[in-house]
DSSP file (Angstrom, degrees, kcal/mol; ACC not computed):
  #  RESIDUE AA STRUCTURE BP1 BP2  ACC     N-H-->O    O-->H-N    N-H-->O    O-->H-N    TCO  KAPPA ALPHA  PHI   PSI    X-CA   Y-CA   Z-CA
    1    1 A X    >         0   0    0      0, 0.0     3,-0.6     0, 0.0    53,-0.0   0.000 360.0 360.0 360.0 -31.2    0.0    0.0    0.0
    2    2 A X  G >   +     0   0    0      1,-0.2     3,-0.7     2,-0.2     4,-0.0   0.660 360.0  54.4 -66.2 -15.2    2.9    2.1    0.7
    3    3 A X  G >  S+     0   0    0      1,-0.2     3,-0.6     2,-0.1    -1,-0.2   0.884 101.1  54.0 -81.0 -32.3    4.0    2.0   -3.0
    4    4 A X  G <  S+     0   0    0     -3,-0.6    -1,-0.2     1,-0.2    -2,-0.2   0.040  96.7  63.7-119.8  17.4    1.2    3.1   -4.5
    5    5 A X  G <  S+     0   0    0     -3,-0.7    -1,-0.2    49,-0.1    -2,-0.1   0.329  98.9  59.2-111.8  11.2    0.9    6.5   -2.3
    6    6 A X  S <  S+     0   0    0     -3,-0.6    -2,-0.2     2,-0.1    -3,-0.1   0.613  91.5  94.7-102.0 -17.8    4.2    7.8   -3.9
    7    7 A X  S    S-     0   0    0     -4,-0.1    -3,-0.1     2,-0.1    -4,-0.0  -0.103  78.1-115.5-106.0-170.8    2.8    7.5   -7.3
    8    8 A X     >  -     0   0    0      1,-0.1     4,-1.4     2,-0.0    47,-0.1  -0.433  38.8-101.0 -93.6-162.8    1.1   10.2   -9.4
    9    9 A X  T  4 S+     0   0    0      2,-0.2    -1,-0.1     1,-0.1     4,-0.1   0.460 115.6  62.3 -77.1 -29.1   -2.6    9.8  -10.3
   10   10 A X  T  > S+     0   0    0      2,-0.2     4,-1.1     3,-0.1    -1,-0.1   0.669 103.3  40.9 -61.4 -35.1   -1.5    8.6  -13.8
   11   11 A X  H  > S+     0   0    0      1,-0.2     4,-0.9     2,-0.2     3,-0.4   0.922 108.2  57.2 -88.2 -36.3    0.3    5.8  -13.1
   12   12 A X  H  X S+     0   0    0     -4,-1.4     4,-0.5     1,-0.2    -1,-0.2   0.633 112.8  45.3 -79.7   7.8   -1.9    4.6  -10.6
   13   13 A X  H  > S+     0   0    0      2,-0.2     4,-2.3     3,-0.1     5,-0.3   0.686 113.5  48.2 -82.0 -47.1   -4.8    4.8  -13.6
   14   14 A X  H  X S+     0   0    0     -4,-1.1     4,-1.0    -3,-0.4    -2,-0.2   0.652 111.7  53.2 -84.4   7.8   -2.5    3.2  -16.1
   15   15 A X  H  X S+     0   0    0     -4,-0.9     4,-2.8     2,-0.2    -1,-0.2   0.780 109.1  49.5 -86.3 -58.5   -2.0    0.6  -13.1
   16   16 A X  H  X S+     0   0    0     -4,-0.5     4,-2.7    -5,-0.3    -2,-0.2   0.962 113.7  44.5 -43.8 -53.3   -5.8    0.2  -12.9
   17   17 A X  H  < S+     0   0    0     -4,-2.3     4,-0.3     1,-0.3     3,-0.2   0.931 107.2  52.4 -91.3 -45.8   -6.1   -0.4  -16.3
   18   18 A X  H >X S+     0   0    0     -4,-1.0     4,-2.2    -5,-0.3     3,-0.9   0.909 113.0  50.3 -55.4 -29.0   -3.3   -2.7  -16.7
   19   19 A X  H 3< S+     0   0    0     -4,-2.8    -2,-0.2     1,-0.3    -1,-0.2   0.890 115.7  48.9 -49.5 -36.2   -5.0   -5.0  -13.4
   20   20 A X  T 3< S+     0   0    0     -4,-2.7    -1,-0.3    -3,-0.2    -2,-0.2   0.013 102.3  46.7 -92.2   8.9   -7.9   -4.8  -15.2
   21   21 A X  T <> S+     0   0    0     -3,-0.9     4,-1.9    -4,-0.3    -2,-0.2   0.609 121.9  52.3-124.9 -67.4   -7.1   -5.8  -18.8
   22   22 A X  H  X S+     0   0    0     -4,-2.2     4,-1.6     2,-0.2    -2,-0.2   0.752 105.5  51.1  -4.1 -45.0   -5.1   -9.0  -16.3
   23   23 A X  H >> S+     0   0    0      1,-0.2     4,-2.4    -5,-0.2     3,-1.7   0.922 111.3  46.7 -79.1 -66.0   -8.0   -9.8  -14.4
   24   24 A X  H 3> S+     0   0    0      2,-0.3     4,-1.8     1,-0.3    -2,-0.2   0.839 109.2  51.8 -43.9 -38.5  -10.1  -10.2  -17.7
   25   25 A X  H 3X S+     0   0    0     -4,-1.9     4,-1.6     1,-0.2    -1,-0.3   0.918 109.6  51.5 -53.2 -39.0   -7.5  -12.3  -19.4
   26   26 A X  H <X S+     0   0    0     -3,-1.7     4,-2.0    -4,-1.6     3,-0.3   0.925 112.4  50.7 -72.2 -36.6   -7.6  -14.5  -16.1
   27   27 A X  H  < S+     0   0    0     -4,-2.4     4,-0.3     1,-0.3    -1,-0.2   0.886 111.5  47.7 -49.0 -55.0  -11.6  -14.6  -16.6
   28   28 A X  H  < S+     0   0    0     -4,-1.8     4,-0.3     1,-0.2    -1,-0.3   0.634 105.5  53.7   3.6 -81.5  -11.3  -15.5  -19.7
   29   29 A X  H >< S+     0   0    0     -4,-1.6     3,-1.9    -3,-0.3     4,-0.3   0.878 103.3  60.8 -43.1 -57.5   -8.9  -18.1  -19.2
   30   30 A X  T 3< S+     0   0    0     -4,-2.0    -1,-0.2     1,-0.3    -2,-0.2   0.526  85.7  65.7 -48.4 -36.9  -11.0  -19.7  -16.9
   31   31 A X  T 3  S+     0   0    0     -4,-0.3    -1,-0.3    -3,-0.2    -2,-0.2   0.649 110.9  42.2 -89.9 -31.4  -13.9  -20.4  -18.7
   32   32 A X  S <  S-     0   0    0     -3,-1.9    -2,-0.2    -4,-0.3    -1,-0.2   0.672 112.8-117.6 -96.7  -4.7  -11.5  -22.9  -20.9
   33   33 A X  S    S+     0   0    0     -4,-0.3    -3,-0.2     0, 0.0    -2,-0.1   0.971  72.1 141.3  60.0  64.5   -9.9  -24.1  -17.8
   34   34 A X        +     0   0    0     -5,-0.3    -4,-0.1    -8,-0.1    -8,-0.1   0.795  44.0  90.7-118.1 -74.5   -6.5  -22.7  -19.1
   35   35 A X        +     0   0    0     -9,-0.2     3,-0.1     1,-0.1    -9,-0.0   0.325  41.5 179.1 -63.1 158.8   -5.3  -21.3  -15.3
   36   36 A X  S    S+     0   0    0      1,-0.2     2,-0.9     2,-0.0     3,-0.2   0.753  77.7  68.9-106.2 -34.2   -3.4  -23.1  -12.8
   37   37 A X        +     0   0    0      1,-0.2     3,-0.5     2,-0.0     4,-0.4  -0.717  61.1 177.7 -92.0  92.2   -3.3  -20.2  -10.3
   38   38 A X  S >> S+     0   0    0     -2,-0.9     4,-0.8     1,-0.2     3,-0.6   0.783  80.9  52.6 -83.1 -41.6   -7.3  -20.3   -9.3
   39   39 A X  H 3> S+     0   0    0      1,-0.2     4,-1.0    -3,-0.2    -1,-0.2   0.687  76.4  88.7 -82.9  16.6   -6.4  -17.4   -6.7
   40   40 A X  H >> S+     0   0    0     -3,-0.5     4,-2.5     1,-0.2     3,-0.6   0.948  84.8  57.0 -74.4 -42.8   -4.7  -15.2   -8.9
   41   41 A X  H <4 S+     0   0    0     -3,-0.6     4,-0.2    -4,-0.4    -1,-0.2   0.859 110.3  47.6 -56.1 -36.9   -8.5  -13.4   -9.8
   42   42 A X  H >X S+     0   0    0     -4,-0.8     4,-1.9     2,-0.2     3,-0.6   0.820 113.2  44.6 -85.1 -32.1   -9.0  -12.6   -5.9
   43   43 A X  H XX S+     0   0    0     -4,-1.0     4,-1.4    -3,-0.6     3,-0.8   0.984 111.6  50.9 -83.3 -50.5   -5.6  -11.2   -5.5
   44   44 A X  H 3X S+     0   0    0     -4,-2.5     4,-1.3     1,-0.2    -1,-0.2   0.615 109.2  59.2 -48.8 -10.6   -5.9   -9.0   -8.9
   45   45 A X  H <> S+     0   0    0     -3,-0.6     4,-1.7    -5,-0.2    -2,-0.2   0.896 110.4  38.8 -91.3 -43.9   -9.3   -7.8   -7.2
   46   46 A X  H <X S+     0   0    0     -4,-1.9     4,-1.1    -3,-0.8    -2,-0.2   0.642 110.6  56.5 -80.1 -23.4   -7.5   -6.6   -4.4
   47   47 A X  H >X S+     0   0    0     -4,-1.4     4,-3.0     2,-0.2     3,-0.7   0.979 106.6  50.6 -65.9 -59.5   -4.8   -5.3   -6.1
   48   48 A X  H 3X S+     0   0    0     -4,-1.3     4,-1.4     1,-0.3    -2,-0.3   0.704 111.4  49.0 -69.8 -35.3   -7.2   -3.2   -8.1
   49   49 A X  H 3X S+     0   0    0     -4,-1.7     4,-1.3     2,-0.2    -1,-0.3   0.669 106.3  54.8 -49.8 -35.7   -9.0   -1.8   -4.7
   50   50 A X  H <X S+     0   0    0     -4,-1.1     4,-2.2    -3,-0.7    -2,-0.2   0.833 114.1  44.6 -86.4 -51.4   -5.7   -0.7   -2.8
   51   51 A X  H  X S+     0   0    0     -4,-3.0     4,-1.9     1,-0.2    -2,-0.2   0.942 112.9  46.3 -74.4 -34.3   -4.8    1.4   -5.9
   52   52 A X  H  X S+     0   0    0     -4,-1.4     4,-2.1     2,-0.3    -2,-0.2   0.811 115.3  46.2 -44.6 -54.3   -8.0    2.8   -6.4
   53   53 A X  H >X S+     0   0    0     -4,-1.3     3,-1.2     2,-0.2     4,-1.2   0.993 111.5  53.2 -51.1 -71.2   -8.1    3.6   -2.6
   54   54 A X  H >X S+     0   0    0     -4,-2.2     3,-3.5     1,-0.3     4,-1.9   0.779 115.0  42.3 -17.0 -89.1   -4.4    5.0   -2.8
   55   55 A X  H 3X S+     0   0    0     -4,-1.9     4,-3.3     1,-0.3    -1,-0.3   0.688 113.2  52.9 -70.7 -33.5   -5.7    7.5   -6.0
   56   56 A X  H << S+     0   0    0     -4,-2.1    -1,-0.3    -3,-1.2    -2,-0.2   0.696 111.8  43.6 -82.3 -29.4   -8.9    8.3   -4.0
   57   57 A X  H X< S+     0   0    0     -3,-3.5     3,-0.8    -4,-1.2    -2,-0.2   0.905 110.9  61.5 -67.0 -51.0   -6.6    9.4   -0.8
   58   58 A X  H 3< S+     0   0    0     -4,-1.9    -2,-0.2     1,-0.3    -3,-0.2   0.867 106.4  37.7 -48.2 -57.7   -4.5   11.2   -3.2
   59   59 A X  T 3<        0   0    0     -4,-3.3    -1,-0.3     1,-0.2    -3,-0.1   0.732 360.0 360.0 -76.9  -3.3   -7.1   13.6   -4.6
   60   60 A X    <         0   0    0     -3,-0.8    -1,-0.2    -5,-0.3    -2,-0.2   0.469 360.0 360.0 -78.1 360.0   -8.6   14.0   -1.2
């Protein structure tokens, strides 16, 4: 959490958007029963919340 309060408001957008183009690949995946890593979707969820919080302290 501490990393992501150093950064500007842009990377932590292009951050989002890179979890979130991730997460979907893993959905994706899933559906063909491609992953091995079944908890990688919970952790990318979290990922994507913590930065979001971070950018949401940041403009406050």
């Amino acid at each position: 959490m501490n990393d992501y309060k150093n950064k500007t408001p842009a990377d932590l957008a292009n951050l989002v958007a890179e979890k979130r183009s991730a997460l979907r690949t893993f959905r994706y995946g899933s559906t063909g029963g491609k992953t091995k890593n079944v908890k990688e979707g919970r952790t990318l969820r979290t990922e994507i919340a913590r930065i979001m919080t971070a950018a949401r302290a940041n403009s406050k």
